[in-house]
C-alpha positions as MATLAB code, in Angstrom:
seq = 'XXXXXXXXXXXXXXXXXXXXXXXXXXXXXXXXXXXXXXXXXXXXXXXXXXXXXXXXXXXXXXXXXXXXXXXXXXXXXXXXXXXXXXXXXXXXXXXXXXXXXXXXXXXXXXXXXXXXXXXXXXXXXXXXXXXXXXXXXXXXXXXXXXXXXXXXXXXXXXXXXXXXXXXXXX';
ca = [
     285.592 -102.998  133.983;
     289.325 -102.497  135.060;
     290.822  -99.646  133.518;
     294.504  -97.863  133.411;
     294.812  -94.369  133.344;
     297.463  -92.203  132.731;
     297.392  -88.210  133.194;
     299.905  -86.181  134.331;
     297.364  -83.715  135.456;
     296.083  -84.753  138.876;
     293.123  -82.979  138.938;
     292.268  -83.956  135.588;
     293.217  -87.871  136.846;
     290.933  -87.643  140.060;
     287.521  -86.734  138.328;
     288.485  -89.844  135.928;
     288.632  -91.863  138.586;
     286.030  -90.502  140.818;
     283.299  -90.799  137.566;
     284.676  -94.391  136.735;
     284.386  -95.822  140.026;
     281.236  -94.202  141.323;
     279.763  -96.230  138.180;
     281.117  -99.548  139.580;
     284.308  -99.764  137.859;
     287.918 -100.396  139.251;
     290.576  -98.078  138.394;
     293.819  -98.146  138.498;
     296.007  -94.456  137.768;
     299.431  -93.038  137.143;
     301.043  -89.737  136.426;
     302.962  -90.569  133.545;
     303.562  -93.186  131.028;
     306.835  -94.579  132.382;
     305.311  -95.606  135.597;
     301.731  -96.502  133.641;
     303.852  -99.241  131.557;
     305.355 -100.673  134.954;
     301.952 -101.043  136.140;
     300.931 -102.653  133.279;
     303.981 -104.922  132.966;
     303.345 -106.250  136.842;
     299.658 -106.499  136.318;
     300.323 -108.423  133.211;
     302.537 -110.885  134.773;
     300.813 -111.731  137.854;
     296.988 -112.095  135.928;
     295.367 -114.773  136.130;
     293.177 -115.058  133.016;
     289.399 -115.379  134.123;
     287.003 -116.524  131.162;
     287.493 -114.682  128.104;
     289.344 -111.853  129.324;
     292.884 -111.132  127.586;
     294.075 -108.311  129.554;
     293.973 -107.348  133.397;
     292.718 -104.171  132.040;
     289.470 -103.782  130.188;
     291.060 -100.412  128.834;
     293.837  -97.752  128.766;
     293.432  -94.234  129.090;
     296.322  -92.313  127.850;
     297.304  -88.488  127.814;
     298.832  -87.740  124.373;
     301.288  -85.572  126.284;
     302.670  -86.399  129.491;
     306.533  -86.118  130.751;
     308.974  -88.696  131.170;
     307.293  -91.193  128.458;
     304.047  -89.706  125.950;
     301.166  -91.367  124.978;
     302.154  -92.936  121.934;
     304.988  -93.954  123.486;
     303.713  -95.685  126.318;
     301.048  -97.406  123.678;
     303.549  -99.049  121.905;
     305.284 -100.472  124.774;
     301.473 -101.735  126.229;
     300.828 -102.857  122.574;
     304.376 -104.653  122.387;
     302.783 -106.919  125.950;
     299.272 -107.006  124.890;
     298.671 -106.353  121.004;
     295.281 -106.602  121.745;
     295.000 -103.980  124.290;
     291.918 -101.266  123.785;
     293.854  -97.301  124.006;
     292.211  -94.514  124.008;
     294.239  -91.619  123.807;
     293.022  -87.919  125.808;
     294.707  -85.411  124.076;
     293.555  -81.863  122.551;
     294.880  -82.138  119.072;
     292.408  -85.368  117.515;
     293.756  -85.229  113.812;
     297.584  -85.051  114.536;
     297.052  -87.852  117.474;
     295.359  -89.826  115.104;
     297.523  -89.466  112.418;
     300.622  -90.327  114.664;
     299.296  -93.072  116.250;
     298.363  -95.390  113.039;
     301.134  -94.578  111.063;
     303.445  -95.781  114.443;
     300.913  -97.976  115.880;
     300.115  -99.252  112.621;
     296.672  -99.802  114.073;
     293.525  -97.582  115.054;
     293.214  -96.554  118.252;
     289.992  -94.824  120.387;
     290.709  -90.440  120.880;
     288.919  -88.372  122.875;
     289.457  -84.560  122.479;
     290.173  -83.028  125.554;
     288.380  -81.242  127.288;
     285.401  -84.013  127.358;
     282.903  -84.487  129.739;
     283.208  -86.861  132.429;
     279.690  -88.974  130.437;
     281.302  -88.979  127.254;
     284.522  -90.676  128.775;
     281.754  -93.605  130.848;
     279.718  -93.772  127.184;
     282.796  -94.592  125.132;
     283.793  -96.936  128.091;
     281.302  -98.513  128.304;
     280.065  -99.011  124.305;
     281.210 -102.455  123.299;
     279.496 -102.080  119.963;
     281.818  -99.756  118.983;
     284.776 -101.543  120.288;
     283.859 -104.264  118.387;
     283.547 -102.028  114.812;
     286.842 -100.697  115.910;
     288.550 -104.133  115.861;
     286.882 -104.917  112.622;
     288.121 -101.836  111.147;
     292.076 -102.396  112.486;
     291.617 -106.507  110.826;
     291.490 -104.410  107.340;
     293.924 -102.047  108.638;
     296.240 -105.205  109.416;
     295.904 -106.377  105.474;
     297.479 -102.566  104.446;
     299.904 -102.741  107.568;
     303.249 -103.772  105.122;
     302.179 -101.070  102.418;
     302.832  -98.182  104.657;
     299.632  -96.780  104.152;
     299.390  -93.205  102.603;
     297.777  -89.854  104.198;
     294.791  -90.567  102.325;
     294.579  -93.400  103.779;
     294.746  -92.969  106.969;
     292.465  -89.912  106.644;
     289.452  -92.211  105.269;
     289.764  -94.466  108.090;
     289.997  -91.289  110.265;
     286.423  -90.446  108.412;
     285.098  -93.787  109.432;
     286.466  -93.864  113.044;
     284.419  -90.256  113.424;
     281.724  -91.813  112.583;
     281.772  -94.783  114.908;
     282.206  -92.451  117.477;
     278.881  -91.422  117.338;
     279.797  -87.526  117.935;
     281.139  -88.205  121.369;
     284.088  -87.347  121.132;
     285.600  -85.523  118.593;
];
């Protein structure tokens, strides 16, 4: 897998990437989300789409909070390239995060409460079946997208994302 993070804490960005590549996978970082869209932008333009892949990047990792540009921010501009994208969002506060980012995003998105362990971050990675619920789930979300859906809402499918996520990570 090829995967983007963004962390504006270095040490916090080095065991990432030391985890994610010692298990075979290329990674590609940056300190904030500014300089992870421009990444993203130039990667985008100069891929050359193998097979089935849609993105240069298998994932993005974002921190929730970062300077210059935040998480959510930085997601919608990725999304805005690549609607199709897989985020997954670092960030210590799981409810608000999640709250935020479908009512702007209009779409569910992968969270990881910080702190995490460095296996929990390779597991989620690496589990394609519950990628692949995750997409289902944001199809139905796409049929509520005009109706501005309510905090009810949002806090089933904040139920059923829990669940999907196996414990792991919130």
């Amino acid at each position: 897998m090829h995967i983007l993070i963004a962390e504006d804490e270095k040490d916090l960005l080095d065991q990432y990437k030391d985890a994610l590549e010692e298990k075979g996978h290329k990674v590609t970082v940056s300190s904030n989300g500014d300089e992870c869209v421009k990444i993203y932008r130039i990667e985008s333009e100069n891929f050359k789409k193998p097979s089935d892949a849609e993105s240069p990047f298998d994932a993005v990792i974002l921190d929730y909070q970062m300077p210059i540009k935040n998480g959510l921010e930085t997601a919608k501009e990725i999304l805005k390239i690549n609607p199709k994208q897989r985020i997954i969002f670092a960030s210590g506060y799981v409810q608000e995060t999640f709250f935020e980012s479908v009512s702007s995003l209009k779409q569910i998105t992968e969270i990881m409460k910080k702190p995490f362990e460095l296996q929990a971050l390779i597991d989620t990675l690496e589990d394609k079946e519950m990628y692949k619920k995750l997409e289902e789930l944001n199809i139905d979300i796409a049929a509520i997208k005009e109706l501005n859906p309510s905090h009810a809402q949002i806090k089933a499918y904040f139920d059923v994302l829990c669940q999907l996520q196996k414990g792991r990570t919130f």
